[in-house]
One Martini backbone bead per residue (centre of mass of N, CA, C, O) as a GRO file, in nm:
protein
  190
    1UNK     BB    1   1.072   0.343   0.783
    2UNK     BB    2   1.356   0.591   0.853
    3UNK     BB    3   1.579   0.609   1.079
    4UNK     BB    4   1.835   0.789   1.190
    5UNK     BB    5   2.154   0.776   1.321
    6UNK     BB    6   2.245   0.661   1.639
    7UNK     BB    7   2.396   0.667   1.879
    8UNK     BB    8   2.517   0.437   2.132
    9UNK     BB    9   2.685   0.358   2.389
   10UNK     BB   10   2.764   0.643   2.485
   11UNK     BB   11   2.851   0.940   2.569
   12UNK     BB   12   2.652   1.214   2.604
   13UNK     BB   13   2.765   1.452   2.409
   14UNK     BB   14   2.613   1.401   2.194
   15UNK     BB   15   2.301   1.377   2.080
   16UNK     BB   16   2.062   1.212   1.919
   17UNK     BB   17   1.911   1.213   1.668
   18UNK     BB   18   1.642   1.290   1.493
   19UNK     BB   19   1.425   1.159   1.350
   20UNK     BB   20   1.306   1.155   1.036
   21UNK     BB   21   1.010   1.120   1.119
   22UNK     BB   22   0.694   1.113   1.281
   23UNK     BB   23   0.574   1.003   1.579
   24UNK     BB   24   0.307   0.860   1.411
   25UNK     BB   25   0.525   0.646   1.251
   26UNK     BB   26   0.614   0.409   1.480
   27UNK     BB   27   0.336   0.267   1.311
   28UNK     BB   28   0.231   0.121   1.039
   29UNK     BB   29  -0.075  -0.015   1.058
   30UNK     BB   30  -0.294   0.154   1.166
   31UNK     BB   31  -0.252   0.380   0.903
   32UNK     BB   32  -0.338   0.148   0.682
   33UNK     BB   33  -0.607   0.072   0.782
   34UNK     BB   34  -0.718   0.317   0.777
   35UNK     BB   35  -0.704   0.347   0.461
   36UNK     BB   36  -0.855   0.122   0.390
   37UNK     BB   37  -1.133   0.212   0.528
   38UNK     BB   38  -1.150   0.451   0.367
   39UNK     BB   39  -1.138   0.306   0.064
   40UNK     BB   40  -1.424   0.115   0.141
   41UNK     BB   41  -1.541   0.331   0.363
   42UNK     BB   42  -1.644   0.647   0.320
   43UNK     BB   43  -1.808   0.707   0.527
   44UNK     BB   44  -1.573   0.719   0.770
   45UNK     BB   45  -1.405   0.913   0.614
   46UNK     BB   46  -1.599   1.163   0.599
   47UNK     BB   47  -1.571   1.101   0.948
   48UNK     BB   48  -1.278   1.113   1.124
   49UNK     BB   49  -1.465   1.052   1.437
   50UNK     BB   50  -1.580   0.779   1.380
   51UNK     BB   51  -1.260   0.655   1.337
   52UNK     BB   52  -1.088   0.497   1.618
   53UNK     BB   53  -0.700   0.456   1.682
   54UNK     BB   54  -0.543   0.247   1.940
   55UNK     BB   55  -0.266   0.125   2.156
   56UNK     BB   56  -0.232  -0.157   2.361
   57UNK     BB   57  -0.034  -0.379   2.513
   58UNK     BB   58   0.264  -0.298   2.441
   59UNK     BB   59   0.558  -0.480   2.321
   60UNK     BB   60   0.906  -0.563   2.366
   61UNK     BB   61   1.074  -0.752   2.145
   62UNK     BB   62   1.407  -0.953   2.230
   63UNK     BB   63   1.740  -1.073   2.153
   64UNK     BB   64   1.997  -1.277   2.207
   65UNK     BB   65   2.209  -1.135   1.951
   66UNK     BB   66   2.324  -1.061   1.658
   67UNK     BB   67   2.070  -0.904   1.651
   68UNK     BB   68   1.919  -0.580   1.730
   69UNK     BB   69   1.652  -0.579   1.679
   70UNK     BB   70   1.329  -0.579   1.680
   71UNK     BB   71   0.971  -0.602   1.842
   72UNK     BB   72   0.630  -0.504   1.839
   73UNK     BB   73   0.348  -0.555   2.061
   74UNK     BB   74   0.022  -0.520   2.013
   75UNK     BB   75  -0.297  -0.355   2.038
   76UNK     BB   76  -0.538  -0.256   1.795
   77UNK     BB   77  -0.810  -0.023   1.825
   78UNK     BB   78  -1.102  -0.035   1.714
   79UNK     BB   79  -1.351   0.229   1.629
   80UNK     BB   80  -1.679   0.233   1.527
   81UNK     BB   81  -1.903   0.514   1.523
   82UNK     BB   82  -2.230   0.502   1.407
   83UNK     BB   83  -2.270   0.234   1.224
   84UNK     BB   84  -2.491   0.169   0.894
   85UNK     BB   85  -2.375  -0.051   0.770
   86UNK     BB   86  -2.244  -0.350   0.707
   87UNK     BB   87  -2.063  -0.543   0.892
   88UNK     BB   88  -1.927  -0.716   0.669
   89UNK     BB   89  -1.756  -0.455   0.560
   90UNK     BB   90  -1.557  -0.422   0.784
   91UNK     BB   91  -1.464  -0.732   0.819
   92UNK     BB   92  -1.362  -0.760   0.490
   93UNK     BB   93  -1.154  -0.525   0.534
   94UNK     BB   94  -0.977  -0.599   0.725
   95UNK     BB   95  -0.904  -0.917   0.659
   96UNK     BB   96  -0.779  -0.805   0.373
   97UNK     BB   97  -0.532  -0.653   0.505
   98UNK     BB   98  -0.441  -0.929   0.679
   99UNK     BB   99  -0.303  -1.087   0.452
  100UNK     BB  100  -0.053  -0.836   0.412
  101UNK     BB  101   0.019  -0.762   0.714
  102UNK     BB  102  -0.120  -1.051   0.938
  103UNK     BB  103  -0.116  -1.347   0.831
  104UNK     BB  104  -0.097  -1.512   1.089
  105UNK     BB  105  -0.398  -1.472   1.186
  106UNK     BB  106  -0.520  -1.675   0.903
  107UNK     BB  107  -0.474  -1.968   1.035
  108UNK     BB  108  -0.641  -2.202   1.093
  109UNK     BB  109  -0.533  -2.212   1.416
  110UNK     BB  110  -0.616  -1.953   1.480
  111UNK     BB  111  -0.754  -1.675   1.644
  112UNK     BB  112  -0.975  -1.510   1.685
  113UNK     BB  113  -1.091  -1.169   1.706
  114UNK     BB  114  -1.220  -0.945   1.869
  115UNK     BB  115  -1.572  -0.798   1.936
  116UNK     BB  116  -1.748  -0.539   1.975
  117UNK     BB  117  -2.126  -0.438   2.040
  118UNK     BB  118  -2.328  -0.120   2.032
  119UNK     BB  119  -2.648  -0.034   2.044
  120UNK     BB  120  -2.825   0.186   1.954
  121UNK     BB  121  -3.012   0.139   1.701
  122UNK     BB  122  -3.174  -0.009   1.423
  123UNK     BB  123  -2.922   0.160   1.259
  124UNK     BB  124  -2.691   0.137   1.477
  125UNK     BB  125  -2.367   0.164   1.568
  126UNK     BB  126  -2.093   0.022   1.801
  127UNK     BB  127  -1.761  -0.116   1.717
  128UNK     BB  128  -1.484  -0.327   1.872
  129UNK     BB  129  -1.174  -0.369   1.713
  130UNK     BB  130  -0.877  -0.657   1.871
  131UNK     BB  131  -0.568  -0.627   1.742
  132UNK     BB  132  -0.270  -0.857   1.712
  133UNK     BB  133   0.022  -0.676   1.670
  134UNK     BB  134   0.329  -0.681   1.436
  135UNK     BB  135   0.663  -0.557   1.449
  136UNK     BB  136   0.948  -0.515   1.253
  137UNK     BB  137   1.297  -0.417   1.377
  138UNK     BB  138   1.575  -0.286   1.215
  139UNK     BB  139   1.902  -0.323   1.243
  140UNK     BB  140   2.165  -0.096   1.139
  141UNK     BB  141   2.450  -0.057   1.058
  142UNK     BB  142   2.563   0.330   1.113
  143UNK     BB  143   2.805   0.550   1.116
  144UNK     BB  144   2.838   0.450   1.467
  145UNK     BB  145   2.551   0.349   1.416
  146UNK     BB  146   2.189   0.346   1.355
  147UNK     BB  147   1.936   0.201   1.153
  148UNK     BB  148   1.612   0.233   1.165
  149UNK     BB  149   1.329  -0.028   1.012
  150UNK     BB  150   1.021  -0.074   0.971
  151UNK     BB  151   0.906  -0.349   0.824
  152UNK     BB  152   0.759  -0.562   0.624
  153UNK     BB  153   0.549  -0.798   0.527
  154UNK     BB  154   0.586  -1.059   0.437
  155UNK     BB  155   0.533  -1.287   0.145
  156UNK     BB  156   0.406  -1.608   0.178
  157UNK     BB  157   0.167  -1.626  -0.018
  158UNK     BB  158   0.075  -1.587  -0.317
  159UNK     BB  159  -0.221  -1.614  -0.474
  160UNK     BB  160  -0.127  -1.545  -0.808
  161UNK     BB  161   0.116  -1.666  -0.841
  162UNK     BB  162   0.362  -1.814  -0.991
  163UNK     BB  163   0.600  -2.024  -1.049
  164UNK     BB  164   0.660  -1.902  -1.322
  165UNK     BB  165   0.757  -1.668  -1.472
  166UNK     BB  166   0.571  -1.623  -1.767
  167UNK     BB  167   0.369  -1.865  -1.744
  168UNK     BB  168   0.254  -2.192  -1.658
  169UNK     BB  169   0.095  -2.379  -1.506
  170UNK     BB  170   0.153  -2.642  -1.311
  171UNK     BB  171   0.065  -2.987  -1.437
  172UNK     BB  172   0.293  -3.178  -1.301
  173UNK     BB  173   0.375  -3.443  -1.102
  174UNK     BB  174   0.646  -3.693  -1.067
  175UNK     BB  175   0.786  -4.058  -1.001
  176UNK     BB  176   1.113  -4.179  -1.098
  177UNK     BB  177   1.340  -4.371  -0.958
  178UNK     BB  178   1.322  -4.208  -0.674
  179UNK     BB  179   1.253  -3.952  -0.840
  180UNK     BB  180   1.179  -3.632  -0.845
  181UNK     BB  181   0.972  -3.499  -1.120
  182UNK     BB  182   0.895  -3.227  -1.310
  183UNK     BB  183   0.610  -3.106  -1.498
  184UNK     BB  184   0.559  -2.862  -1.727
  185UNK     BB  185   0.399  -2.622  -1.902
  186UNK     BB  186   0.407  -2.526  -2.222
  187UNK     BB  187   0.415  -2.295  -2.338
  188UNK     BB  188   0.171  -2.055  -2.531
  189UNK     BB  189   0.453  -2.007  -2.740
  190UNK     BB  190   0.448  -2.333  -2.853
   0.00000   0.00000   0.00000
């Protein structure tokens, strides 16, 4: 998401423009969650009352230093109301929402995140859970002010690249006379 420039720190003569998005995109992953939810338990998608989601305790961090940006930091919420899936698709389907979103939740020293379940009958329930998430917002000079911009989540490890595009994988590391030498598997077109 990219809001248009506007200055700061100025006598308040003309106002700054607004926002280049609409105010529902101010936080682009409860969005983005709702979607992959949407995509993988289509009975949610079809009764979109069912699958409530708001952001409680958000906090907003910055730091006295060369960067403008700053984060936010929040809890959402999300609540499954009427639930007759399996959970273990919901939540399946949240935690690999959360490998490409909020990856620093998924490290084996993280605390897991929280969740409460409400018995309606033999075959329903009410689920909620408490995701606690972060985005950082990239402040750049432009023309005058600043442009802000929501970041994606760097990838970490992506699970399946490869060490080197379009090649085989390391086959061997070895180390001779106290230097550390790589040693590659040879293309399969050679």
């Amino acid at each position: 998401m990219r809001w248009s420039s506007f200055p700061i720190l100025r006598p308040p003569a003309p106002p700054p423009s607004k926002p280049s998005t609409s105010g529902t995109d101010l936080v682009k992953k409860p969005a983005s969650l709702r979607a992959a939810i949407a995509a993988t338990l289509p009975d949610l998608a079809r009764d979109a009352d069912r699958l409530v989601m708001w952001v409680e305790r958000g906090a907003v961090r910055a730091t006295q230093g060369p960067q403008r940006g700053f984060a936010w930091e929040y809890d959402l919420i999300i609540v499954a109301e009427n639930y007759t899936l399996p959970p273990e698709d919901l939540f399946f389907t949240v935690t690999d929402w959360m490998r490409l979103h909020q990856p620093d939740l998924l490290q084996p020293d993280a605390a897991g995140f929280p969740f409460e379940v409400d018995v309606i009958d033999d075959r329903a329930f009410d689920v909620k859970i408490t995701l606690p998430l972060r985005e950082v917002v990239a402040a750049t000079p432009s023309q005058g002010g600043w442009s802000l911009e929501v970041q994606e989540e760097p990838v970490h490890f992506p699970d399946a690249a490869p060490l080197r595009p379009d090649s085989a994988p390391l086959a061997s590391v070895w180390a001779q006379d106290s230097e550390i030498l790589f040693q590659v598997a040879p293309d399969q077109d050679t």
